[in-house]
N, C-alpha and C positions, 0 to 999 in steps of 0.2 A: 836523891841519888840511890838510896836503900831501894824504894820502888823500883828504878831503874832497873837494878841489878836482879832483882826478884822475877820481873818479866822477860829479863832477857835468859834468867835460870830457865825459864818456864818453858821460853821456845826452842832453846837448845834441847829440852830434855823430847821437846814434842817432834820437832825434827828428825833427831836420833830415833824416835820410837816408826815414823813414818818410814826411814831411811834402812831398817832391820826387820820390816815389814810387819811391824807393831799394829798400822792401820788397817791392815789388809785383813784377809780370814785369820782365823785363830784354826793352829791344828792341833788334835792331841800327840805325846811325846809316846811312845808305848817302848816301856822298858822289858828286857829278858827276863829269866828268870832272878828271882827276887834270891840275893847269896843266903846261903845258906837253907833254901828253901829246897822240898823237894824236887829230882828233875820234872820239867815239863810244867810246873807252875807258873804261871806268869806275875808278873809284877803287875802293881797297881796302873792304872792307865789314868795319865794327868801331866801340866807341865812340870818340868826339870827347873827347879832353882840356880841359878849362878850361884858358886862359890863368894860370896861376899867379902871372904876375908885376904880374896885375892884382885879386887876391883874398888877403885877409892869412889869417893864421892865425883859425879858427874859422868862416869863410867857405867852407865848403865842400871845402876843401883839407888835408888831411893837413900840417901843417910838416914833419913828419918824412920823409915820401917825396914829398911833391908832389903825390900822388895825388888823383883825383876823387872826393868822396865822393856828392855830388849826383847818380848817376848818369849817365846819356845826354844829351846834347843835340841837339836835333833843329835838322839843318841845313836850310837850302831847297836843294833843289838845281837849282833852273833859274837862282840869281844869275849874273847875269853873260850871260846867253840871252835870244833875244830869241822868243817866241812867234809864231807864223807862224799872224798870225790868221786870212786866206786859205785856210786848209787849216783841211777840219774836223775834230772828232775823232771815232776811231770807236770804235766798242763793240763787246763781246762778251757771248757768253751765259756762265753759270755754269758755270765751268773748263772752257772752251773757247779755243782758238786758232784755230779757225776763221773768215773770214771770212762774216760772215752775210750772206743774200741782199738784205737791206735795205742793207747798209752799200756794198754792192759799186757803185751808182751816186755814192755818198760819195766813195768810195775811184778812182771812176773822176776823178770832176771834179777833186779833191786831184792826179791825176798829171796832169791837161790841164794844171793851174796850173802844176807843177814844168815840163812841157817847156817853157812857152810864158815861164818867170822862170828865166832860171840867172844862175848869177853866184856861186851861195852852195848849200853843202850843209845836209842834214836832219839832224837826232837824232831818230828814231823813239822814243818814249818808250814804255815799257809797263808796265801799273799795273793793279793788282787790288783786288780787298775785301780787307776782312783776314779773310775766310774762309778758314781753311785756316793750316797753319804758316809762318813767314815765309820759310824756305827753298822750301817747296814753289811759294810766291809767288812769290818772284824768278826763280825756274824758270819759271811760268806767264807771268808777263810776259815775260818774252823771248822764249818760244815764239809772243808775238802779237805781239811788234815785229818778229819774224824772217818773220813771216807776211805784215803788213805791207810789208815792206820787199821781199818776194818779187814781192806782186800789182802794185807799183810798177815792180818790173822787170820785168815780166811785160806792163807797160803801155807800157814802151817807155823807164821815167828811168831815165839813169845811173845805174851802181850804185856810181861810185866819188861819188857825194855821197849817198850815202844809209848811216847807220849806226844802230843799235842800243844802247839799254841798257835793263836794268828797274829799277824802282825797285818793282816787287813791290807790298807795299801799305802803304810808306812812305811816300807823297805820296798820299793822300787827295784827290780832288775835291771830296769831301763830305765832313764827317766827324759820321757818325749810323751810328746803328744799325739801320736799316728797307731793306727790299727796294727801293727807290726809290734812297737812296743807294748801296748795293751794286750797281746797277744803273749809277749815274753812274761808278762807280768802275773799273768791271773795262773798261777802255778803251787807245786809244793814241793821244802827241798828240807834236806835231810842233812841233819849235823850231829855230832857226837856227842854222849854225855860219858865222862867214863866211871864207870861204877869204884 
């Protein structure tokens, strides 16, 4: 009977894990900035533990190590950010960093705002399709928040309020599958830190 009960622990736990999409790909979780860190650093990139001491036994948690069996959880990562509706966002072409010729009158009016409002630095945020592997993403995005962050100083804003992170293609704008949304997605947007 003991065995019984032991296998049927075992398929419950395996179920849930297929059912929460345990089976399927594994994605990284990537956190904001890390509290108390300076602005524009990002946190470690890895998955996010469940609260254990809020989940009983058979809930998703291993008794025995505490471990998550649910897989990843997907965090927001602008909580706590306040979005800098002022400033627009800008796009880019497919795996590109470049600033595009469209974007650059974008890009110019975004810095008139910045000189003519200080008081509070930026988080250049930078964000992709999920075309492409998720490392390669996170790479690409920061190549276009760095790019970003350049034609700004290059405009004339301070560069000590202006920083950098990617969230690669973690934070979705859209989330579809169609050229349109891949389109919406491969972008960089700008949020407040206040000094």
């Amino acid at each position: 009977m003991r065995e019984r009960k032991s296998l049927v622990g075992i398929l419950v736990v395996v179920v849930a894990l297929c059912l929460t999409g345990g089976c399927g790909k594994k994605q990284n979780v990537k956190g904001g900035p890390t509290p108390g860190a300076p602005p524009g650093e990002a946190a470690g990139i890895g998955e996010l533990p469940l609260d254990t001491a809020e989940l009983g036994e058979g809930e998703g948690v291993s008794a025995s190590s505490g471990q998550n069996l649910l897989g990843p959880i997907r965090q927001d990562p602008n909580v706590g950010k306040t979005r800098i509706t002022e400033l627009s966002t800008i796009y880019f072409d497919f795996d590109k960093d470049e600033i595009r010729p469209d974007q650059q009158p974008v890009l110019e009016s975004n810095a008139q705002y910045l000189l003519d409002n200080g008081g509070f630095s930026v988080e250049i945020q930078g964000h992709c399709d999920e075309q492409g592997s998720p490392e390669y993403n996170l790479a690409l995005g920061e190549r276009r928040a760095l790019a970003v962050r350049a034609y700004l100083i290059r405009s004339g804003v301070d560069a000590g309020r202006l920083y950098t992170i990617s969230y690669g293609e973690e934070a979705p704008a859209v989330e579809a599958n169609t050229p349109e949304a891949y389109a919406m997605n491969r972008r960089a947007e700008f949020w407040m830190i206040q000094k």
